[in-house]
mmCIF file as gemmi writes it, N, C-alpha and C atoms, coordinates in Angstrom:
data_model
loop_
_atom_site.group_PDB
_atom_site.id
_atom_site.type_symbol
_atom_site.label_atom_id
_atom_site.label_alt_id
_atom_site.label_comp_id
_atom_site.label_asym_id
_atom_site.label_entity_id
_atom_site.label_seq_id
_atom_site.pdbx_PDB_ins_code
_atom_site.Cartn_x
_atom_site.Cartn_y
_atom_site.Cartn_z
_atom_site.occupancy
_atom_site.B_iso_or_equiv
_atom_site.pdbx_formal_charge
_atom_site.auth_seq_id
_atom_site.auth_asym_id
_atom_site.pdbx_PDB_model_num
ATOM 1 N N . UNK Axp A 1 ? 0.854 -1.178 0 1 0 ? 1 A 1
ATOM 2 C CA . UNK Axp A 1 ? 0 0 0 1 0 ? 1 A 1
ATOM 3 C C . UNK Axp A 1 ? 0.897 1.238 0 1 0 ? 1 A 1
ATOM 4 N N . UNK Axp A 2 ? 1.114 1.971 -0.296 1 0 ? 2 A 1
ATOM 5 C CA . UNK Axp A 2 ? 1.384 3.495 -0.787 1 0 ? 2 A 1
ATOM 6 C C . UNK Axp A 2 ? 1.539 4.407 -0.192 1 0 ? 2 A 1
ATOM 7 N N . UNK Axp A 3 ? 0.391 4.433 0.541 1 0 ? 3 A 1
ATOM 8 C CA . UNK Axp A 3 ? 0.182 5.308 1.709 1 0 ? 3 A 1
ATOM 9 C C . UNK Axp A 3 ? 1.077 4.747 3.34 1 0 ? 3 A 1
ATOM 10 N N . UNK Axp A 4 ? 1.072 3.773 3.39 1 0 ? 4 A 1
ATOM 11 C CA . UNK Axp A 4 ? 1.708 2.647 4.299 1 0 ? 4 A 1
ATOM 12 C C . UNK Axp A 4 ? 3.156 3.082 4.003 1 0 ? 4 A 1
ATOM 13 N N . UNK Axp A 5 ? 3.888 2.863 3.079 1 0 ? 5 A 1
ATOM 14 C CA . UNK Axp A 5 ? 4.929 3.181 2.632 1 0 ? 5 A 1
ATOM 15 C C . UNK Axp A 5 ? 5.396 4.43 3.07 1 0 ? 5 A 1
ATOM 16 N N . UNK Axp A 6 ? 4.604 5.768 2.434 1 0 ? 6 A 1
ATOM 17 C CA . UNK Axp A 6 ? 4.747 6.909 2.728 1 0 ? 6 A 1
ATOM 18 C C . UNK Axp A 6 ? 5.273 7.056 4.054 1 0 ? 6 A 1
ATOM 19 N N . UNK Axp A 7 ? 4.384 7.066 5.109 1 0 ? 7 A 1
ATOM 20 C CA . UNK Axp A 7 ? 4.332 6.706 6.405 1 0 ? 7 A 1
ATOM 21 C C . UNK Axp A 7 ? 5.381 6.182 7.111 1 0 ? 7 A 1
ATOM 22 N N . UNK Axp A 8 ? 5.969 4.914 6.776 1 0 ? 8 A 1
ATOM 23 C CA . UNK Axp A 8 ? 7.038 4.172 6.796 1 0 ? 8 A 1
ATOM 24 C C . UNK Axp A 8 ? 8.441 4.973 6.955 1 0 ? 8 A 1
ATOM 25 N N . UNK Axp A 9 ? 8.31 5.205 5.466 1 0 ? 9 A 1
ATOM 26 C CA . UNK Axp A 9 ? 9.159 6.43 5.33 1 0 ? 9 A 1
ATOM 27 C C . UNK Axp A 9 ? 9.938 7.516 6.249 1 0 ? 9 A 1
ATOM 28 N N . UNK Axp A 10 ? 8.782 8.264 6.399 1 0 ? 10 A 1
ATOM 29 C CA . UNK Axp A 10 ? 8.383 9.237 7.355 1 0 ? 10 A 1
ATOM 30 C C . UNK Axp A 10 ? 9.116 8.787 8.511 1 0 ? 10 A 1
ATOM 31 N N . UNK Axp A 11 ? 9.061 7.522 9.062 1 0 ? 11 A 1
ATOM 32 C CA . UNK Axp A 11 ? 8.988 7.157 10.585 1 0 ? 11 A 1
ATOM 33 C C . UNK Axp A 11 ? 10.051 6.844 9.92 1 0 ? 11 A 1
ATOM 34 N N . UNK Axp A 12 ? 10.647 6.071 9.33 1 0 ? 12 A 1
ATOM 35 C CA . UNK Axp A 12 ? 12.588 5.874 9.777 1 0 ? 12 A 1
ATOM 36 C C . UNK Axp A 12 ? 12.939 6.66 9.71 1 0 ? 12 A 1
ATOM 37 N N . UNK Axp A 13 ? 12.453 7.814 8.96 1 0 ? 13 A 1
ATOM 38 C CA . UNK Axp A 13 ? 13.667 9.229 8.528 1 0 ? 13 A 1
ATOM 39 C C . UNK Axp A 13 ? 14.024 9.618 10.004 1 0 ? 13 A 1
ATOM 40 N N . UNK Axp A 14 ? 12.499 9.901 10.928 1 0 ? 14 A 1
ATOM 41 C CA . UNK Axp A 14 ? 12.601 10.394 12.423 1 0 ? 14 A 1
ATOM 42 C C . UNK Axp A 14 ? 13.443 9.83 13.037 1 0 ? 14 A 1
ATOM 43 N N . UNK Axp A 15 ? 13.239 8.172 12.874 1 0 ? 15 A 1
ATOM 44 C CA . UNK Axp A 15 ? 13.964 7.114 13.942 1 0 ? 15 A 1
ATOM 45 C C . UNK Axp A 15 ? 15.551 7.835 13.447 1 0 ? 15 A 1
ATOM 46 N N . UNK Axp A 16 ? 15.893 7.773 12.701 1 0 ? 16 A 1
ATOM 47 C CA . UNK Axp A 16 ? 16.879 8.198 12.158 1 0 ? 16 A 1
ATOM 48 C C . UNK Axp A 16 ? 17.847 9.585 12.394 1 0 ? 16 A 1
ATOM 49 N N . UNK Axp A 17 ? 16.88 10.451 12.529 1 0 ? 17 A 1
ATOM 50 C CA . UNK Axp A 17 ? 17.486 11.605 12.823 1 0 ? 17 A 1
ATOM 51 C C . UNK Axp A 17 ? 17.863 11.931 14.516 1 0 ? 17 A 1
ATOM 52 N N . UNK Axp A 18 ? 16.423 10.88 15.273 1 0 ? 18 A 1
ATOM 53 C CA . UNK Axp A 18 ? 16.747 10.478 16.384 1 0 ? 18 A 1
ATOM 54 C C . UNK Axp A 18 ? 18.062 9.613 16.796 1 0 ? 18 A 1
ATOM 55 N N . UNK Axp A 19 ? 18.605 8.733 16.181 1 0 ? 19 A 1
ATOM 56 C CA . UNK Axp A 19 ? 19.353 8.062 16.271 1 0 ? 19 A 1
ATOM 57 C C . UNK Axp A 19 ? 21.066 8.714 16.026 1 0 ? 19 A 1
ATOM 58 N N . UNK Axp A 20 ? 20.553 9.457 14.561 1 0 ? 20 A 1
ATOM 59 C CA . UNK Axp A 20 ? 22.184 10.027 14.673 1 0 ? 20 A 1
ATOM 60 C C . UNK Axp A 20 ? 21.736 11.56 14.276 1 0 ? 20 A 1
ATOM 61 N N . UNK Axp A 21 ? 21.502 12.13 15.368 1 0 ? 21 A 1
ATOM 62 C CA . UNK Axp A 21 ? 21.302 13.92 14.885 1 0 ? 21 A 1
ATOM 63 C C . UNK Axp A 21 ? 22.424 14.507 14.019 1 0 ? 21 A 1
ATOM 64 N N . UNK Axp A 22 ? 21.213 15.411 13.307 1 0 ? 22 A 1
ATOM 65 C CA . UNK Axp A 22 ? 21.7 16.365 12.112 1 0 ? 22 A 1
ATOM 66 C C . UNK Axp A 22 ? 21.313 18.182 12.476 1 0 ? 22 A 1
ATOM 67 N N . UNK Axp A 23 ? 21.443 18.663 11.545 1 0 ? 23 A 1
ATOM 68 C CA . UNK Axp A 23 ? 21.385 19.967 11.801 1 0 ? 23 A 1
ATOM 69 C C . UNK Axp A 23 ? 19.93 19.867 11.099 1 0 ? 23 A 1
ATOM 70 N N . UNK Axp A 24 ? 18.966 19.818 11.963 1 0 ? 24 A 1
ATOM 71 C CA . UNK Axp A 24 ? 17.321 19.347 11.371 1 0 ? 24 A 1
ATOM 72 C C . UNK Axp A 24 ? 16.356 19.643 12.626 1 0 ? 24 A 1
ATOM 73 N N . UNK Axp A 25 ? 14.702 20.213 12.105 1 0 ? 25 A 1
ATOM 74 C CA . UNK Axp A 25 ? 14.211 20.418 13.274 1 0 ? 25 A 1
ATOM 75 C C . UNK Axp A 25 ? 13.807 19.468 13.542 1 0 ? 25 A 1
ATOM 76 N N . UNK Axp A 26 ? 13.741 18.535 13.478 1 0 ? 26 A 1
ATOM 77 C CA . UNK Axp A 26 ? 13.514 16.676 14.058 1 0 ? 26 A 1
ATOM 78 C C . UNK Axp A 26 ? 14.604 16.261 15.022 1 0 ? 26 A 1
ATOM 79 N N . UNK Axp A 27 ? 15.526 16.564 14.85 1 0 ? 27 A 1
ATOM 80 C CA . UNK Axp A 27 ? 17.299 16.071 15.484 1 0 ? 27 A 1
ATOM 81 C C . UNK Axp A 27 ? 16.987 17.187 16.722 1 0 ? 27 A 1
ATOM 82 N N . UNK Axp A 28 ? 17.005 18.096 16.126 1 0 ? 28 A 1
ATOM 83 C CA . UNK Axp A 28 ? 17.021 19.093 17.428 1 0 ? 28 A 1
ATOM 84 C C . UNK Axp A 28 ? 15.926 18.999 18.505 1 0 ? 28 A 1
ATOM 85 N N . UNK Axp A 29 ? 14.316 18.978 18.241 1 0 ? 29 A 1
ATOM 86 C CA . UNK Axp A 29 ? 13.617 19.305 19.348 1 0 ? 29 A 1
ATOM 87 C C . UNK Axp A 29 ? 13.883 17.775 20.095 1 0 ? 29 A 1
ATOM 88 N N . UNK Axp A 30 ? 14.369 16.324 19.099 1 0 ? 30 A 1
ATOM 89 C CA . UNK Axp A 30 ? 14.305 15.341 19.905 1 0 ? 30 A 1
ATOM 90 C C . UNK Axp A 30 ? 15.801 15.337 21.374 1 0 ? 30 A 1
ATOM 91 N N . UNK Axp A 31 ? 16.775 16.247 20.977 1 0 ? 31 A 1
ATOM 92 C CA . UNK Axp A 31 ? 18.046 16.324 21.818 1 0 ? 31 A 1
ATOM 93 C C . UNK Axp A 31 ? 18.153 17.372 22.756 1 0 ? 31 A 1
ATOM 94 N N . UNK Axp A 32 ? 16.78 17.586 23.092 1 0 ? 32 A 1
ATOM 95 C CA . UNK Axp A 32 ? 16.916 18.253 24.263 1 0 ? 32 A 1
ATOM 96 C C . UNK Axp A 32 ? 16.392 17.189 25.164 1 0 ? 32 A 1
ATOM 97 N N . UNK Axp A 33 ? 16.789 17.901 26.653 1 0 ? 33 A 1
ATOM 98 C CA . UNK Axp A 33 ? 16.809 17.063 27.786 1 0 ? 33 A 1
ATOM 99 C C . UNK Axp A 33 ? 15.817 16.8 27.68 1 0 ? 33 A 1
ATOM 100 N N . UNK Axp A 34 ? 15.616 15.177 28.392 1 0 ? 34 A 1
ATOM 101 C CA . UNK Axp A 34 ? 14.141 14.219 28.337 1 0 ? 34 A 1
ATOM 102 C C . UNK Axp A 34 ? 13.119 14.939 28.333 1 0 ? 34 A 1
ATOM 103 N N . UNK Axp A 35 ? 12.64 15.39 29.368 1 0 ? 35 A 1
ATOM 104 C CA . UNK Axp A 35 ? 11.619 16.222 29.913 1 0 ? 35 A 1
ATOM 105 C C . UNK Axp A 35 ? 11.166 17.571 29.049 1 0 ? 35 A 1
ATOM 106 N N . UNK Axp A 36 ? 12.131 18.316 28.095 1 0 ? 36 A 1
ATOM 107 C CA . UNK Axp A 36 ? 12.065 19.194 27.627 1 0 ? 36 A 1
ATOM 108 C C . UNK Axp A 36 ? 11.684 19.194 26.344 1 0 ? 36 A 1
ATOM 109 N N . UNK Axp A 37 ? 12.226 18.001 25.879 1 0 ? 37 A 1
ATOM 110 C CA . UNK Axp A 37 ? 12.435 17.487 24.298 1 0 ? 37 A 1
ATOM 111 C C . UNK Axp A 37 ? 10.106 16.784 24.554 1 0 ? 37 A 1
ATOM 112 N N . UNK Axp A 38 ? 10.359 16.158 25.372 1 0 ? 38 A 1
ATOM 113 C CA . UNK Axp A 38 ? 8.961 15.46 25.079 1 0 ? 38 A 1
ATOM 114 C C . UNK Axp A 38 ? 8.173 16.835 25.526 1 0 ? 38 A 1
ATOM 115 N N . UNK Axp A 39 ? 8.305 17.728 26.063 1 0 ? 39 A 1
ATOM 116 C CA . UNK Axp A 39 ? 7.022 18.782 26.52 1 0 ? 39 A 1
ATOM 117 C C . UNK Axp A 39 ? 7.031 19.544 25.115 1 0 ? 39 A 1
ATOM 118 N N . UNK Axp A 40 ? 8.105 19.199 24.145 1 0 ? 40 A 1
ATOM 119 C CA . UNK Axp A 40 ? 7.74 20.565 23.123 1 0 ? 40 A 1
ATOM 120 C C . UNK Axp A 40 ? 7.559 19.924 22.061 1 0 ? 40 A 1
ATOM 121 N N . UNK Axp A 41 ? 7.603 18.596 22.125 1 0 ? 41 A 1
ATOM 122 C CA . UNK Axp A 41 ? 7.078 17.671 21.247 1 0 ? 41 A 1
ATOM 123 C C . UNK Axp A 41 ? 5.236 17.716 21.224 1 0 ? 41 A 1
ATOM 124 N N . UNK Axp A 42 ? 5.061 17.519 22.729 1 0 ? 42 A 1
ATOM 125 C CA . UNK Axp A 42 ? 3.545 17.772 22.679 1 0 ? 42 A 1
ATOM 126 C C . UNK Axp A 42 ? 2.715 19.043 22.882 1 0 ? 42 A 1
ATOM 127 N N . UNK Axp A 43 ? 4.307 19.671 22.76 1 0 ? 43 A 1
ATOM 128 C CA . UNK Axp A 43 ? 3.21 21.266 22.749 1 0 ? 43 A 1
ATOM 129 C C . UNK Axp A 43 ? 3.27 21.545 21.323 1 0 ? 43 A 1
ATOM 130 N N . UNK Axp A 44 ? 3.504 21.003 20.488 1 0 ? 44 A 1
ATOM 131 C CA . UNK Axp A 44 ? 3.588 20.869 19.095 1 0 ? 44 A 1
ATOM 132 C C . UNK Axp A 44 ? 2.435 20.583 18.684 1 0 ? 44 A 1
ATOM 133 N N . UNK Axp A 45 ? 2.229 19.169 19.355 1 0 ? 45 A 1
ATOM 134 C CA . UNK Axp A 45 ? 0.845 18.323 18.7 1 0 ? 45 A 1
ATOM 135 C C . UNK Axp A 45 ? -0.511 19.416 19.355 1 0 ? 45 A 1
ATOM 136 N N . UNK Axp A 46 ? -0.362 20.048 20.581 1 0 ? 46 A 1
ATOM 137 C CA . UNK Axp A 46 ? -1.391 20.551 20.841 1 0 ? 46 A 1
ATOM 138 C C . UNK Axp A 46 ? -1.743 22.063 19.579 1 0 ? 46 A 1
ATOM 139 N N . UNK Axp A 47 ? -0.843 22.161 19.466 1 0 ? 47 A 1
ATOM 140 C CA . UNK Axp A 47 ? -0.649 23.601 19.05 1 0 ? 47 A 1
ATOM 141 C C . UNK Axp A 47 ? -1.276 23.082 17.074 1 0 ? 47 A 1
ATOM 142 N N . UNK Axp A 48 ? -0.516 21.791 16.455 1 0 ? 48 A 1
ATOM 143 C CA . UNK Axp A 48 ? -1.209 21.07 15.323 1 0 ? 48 A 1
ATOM 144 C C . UNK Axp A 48 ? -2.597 20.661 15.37 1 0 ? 48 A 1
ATOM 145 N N . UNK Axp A 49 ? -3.089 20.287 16.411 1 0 ? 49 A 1
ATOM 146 C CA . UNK Axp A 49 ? -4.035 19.957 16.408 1 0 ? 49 A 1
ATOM 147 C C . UNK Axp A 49 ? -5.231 21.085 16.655 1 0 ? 49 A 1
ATOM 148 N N . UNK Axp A 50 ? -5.164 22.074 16.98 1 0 ? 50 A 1
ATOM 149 C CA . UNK Axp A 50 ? -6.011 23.01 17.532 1 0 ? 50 A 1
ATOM 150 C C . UNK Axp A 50 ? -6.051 23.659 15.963 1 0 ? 50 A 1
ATOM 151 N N . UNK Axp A 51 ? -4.619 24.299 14.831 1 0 ? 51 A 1
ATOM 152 C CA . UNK Axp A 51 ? -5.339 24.309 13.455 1 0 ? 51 A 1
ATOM 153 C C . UNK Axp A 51 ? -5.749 23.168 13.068 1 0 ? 51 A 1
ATOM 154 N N . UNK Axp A 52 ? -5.876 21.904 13.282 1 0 ? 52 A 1
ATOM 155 C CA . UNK Axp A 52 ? -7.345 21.264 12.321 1 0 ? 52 A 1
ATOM 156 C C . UNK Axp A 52 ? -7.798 21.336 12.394 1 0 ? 52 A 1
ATOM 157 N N . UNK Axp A 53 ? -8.819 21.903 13.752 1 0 ? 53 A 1
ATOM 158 C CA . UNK Axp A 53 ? -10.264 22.331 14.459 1 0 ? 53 A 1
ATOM 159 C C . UNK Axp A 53 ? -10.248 23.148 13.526 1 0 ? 53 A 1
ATOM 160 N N . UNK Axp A 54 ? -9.269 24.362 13.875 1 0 ? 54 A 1
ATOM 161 C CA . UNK Axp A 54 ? -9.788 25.553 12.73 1 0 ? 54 A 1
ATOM 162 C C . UNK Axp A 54 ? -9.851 25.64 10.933 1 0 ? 54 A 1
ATOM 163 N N . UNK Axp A 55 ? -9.19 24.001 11.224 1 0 ? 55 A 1
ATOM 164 C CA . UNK Axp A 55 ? -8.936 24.177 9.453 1 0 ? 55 A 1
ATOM 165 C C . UNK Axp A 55 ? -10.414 23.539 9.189 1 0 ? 55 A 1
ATOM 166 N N . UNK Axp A 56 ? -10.783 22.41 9.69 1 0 ? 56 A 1
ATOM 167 C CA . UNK Axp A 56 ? -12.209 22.001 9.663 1 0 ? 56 A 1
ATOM 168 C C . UNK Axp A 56 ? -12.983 22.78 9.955 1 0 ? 56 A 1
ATOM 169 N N . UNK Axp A 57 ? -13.306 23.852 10.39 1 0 ? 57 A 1
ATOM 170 C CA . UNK Axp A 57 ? -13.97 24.612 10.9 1 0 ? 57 A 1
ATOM 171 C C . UNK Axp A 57 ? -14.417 25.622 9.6 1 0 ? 57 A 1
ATOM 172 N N . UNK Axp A 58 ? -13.195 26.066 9.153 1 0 ? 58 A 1
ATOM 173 C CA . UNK Axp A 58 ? -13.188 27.031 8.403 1 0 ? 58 A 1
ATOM 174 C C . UNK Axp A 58 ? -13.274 26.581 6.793 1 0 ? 58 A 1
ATOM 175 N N . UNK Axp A 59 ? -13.336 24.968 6.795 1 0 ? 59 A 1
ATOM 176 C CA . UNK Axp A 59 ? -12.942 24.453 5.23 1 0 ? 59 A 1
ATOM 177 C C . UNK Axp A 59 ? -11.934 24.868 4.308 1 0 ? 59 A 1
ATOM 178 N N . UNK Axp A 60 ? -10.297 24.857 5.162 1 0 ? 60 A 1
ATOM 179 C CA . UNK Axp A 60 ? -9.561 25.722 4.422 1 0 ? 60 A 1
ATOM 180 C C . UNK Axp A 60 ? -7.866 25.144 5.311 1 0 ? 60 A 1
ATOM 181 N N . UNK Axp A 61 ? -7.4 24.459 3.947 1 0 ? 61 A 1
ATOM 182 C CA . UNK Axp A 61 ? -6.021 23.665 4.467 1 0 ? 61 A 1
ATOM 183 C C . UNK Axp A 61 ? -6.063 22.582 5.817 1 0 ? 61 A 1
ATOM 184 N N . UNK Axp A 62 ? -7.285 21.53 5.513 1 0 ? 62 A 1
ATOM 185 C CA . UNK Axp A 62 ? -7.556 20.518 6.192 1 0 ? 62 A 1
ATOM 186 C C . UNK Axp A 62 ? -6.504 19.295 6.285 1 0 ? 62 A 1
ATOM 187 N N . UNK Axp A 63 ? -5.969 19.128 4.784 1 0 ? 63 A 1
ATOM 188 C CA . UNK Axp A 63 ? -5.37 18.028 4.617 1 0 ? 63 A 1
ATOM 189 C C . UNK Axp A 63 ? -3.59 18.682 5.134 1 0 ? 63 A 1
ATOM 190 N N . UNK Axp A 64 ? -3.448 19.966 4.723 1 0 ? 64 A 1
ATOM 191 C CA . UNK Axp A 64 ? -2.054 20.184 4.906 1 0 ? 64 A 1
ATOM 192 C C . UNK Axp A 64 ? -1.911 19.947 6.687 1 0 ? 64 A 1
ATOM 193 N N . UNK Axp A 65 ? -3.13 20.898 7.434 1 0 ? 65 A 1
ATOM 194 C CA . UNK Axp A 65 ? -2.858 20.624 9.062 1 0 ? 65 A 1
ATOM 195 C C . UNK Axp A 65 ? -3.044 19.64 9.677 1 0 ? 65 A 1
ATOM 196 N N . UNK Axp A 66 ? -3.263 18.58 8.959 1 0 ? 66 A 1
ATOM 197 C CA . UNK Axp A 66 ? -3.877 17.087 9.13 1 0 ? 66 A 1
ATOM 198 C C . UNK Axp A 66 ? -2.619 16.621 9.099 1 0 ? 66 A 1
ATOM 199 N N . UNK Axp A 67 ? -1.708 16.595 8.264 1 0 ? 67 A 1
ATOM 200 C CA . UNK Axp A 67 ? -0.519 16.335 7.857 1 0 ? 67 A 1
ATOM 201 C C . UNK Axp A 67 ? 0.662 16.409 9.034 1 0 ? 67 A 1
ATOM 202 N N . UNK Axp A 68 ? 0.375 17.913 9.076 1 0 ? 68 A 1
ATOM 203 C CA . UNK Axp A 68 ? 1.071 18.449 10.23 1 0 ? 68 A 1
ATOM 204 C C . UNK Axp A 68 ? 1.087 17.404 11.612 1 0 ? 68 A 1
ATOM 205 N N . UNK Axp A 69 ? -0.104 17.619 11.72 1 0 ? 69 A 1
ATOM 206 C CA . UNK Axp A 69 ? -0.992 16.238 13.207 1 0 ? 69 A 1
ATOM 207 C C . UNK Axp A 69 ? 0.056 15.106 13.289 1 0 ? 69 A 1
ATOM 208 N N . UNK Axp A 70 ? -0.457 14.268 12.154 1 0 ? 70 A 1
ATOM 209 C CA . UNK Axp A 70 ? 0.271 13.07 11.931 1 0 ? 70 A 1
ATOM 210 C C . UNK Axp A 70 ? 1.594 13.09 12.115 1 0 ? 70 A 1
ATOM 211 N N . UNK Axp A 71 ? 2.367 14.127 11.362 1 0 ? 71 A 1
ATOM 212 C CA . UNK Axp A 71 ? 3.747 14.312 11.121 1 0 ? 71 A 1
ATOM 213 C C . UNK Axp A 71 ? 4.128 14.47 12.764 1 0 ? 71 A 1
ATOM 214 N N . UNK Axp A 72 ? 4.027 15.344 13.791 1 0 ? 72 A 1
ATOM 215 C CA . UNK Axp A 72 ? 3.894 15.231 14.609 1 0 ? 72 A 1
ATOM 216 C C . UNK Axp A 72 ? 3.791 14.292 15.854 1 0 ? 72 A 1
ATOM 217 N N . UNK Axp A 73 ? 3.088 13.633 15.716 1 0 ? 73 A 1
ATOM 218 C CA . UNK Axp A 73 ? 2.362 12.057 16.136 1 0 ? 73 A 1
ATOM 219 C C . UNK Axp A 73 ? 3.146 10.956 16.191 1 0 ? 73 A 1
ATOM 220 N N . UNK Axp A 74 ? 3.678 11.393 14.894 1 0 ? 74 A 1
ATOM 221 C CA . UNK Axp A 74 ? 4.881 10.031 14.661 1 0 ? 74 A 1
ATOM 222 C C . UNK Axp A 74 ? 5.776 10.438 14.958 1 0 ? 74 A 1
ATOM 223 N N . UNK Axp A 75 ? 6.36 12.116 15.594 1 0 ? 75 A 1
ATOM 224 C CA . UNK Axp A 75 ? 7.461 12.326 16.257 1 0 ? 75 A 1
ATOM 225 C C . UNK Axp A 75 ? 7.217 11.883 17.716 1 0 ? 75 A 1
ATOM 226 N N . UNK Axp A 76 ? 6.422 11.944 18.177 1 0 ? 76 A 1
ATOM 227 C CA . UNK Axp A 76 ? 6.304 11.619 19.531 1 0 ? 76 A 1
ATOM 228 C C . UNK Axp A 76 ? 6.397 10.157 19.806 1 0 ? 76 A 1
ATOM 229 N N . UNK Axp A 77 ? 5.81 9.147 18.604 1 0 ? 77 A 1
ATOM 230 C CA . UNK Axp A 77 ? 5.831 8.073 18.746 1 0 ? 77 A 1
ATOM 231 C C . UNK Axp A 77 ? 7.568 7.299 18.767 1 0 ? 77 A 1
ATOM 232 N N . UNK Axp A 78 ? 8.251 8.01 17.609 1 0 ? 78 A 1
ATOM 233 C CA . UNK Axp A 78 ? 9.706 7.774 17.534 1 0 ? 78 A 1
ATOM 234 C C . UNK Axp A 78 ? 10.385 8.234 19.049 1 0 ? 78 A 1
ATOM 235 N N . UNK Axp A 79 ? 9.983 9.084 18.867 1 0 ? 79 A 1
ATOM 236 C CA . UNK Axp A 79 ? 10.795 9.238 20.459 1 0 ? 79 A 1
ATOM 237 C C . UNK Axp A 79 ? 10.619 8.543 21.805 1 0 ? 79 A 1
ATOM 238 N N . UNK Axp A 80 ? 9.301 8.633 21.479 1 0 ? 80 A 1
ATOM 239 C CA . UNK Axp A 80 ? 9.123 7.482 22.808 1 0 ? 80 A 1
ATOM 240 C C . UNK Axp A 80 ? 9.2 5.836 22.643 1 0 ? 80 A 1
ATOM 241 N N . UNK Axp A 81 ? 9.576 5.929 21.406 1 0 ? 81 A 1
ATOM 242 C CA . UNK Axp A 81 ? 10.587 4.311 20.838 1 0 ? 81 A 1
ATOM 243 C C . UNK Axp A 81 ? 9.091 3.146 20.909 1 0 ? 81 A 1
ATOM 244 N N . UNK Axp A 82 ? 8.192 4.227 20.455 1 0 ? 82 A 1
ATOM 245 C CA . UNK Axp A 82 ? 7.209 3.023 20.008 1 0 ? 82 A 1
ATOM 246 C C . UNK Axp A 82 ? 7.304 2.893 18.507 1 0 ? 82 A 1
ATOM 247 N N . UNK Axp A 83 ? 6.688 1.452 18.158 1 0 ? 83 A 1
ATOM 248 C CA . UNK Axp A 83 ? 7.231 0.844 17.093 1 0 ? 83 A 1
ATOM 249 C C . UNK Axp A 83 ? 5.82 1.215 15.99 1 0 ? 83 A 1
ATOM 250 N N . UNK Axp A 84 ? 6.045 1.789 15.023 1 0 ? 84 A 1
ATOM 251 C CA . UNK Axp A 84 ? 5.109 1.983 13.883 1 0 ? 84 A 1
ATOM 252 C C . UNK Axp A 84 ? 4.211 0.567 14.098 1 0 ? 84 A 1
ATOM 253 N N . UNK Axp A 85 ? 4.427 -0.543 13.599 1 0 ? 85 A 1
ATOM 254 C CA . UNK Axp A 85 ? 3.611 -1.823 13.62 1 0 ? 85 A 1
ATOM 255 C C . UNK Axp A 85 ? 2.876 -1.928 14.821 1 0 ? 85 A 1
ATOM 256 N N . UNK Axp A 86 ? 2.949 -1.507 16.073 1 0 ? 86 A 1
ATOM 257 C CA . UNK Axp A 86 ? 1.596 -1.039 16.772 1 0 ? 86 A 1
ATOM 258 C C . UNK Axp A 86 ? 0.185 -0.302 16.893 1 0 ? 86 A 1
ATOM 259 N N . UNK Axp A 87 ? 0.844 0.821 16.017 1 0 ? 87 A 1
ATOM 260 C CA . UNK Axp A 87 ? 0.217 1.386 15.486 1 0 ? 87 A 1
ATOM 261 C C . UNK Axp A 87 ? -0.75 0.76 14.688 1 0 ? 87 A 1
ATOM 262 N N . UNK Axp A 88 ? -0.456 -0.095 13.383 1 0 ? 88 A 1
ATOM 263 C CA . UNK Axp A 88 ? -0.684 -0.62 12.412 1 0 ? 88 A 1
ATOM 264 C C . UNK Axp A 88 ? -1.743 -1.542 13.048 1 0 ? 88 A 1
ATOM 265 N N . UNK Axp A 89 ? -1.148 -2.266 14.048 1 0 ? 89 A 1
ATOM 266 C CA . UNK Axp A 89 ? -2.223 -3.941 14.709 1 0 ? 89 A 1
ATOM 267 C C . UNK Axp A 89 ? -3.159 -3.186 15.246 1 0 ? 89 A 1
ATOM 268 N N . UNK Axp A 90 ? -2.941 -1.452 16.04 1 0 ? 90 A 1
ATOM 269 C CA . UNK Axp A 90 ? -3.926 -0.79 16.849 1 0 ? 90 A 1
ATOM 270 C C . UNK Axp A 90 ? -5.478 -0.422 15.564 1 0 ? 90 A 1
ATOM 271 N N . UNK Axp A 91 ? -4.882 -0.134 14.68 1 0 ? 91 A 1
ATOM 272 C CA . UNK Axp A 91 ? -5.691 0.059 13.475 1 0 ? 91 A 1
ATOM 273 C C . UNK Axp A 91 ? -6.44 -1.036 13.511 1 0 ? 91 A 1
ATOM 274 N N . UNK Axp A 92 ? -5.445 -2.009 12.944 1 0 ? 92 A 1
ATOM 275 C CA . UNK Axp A 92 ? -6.221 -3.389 12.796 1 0 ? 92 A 1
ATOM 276 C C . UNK Axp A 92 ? -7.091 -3.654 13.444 1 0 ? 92 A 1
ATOM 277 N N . UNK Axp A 93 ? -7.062 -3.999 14.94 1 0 ? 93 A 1
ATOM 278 C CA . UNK Axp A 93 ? -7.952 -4.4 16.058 1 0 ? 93 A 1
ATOM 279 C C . UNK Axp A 93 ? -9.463 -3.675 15.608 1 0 ? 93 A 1
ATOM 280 N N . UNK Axp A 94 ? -8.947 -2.507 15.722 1 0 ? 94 A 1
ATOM 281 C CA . UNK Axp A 94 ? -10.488 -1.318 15.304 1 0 ? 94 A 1
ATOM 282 C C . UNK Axp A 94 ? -11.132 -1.781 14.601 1 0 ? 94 A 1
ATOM 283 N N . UNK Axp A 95 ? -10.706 -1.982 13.727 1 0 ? 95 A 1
ATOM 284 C CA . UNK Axp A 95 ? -11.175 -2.274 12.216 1 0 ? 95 A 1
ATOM 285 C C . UNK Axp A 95 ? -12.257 -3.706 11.83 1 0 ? 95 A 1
ATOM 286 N N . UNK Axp A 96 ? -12.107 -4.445 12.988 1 0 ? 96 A 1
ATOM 287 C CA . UNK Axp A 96 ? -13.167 -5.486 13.35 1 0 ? 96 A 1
ATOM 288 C C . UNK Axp A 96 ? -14.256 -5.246 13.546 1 0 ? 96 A 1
């Protein structure tokens, strides 16, 4: 699947930049101290997620702040060294 792929993608590049930092805003917000690195990780997602309200709201750049969300999402997930394929089975399960 395509979209699966995409995604995929996405998440090693993070694991990746997590793993051996670069001069990147992925490398950077993940190498700050524990506590600091995860509070601005999720003040990220809060701050992404509050434009999709408004992007849904307003019918206007839904899919780009949607994007954002996700993109996001899967930074928090890399960092906190959860594994994409949980994700995937968490889907799955639903999906029954």
């Amino acid at each position: 699947m395509a979209s699966e792929k995409v995604i995929r993608e996405v998440y090693e590049v993070l694991e990746s930049r997590r793993d051996n930092p670069i001069d990147s805003y992925t490398s950077k917000i993940m190498q700050d101290s524990d506590k600091k690195a995860e509070d601005k990780i999720l003040e990220k997602i809060a701050e992404e997620a509050g434009e999709v309200l408004l992007a849904a709201k307003n019918d206007e750049n839904l899919v780009h702040e949607s994007v954002d969300l996700i993109f996001h999402t899967l930074l928090i997930l890399v960092y906190k060294g959860i594994e994409l394929d949980e994700v995937f089975e968490e889907f799955e399960k639903r999906r029954k």
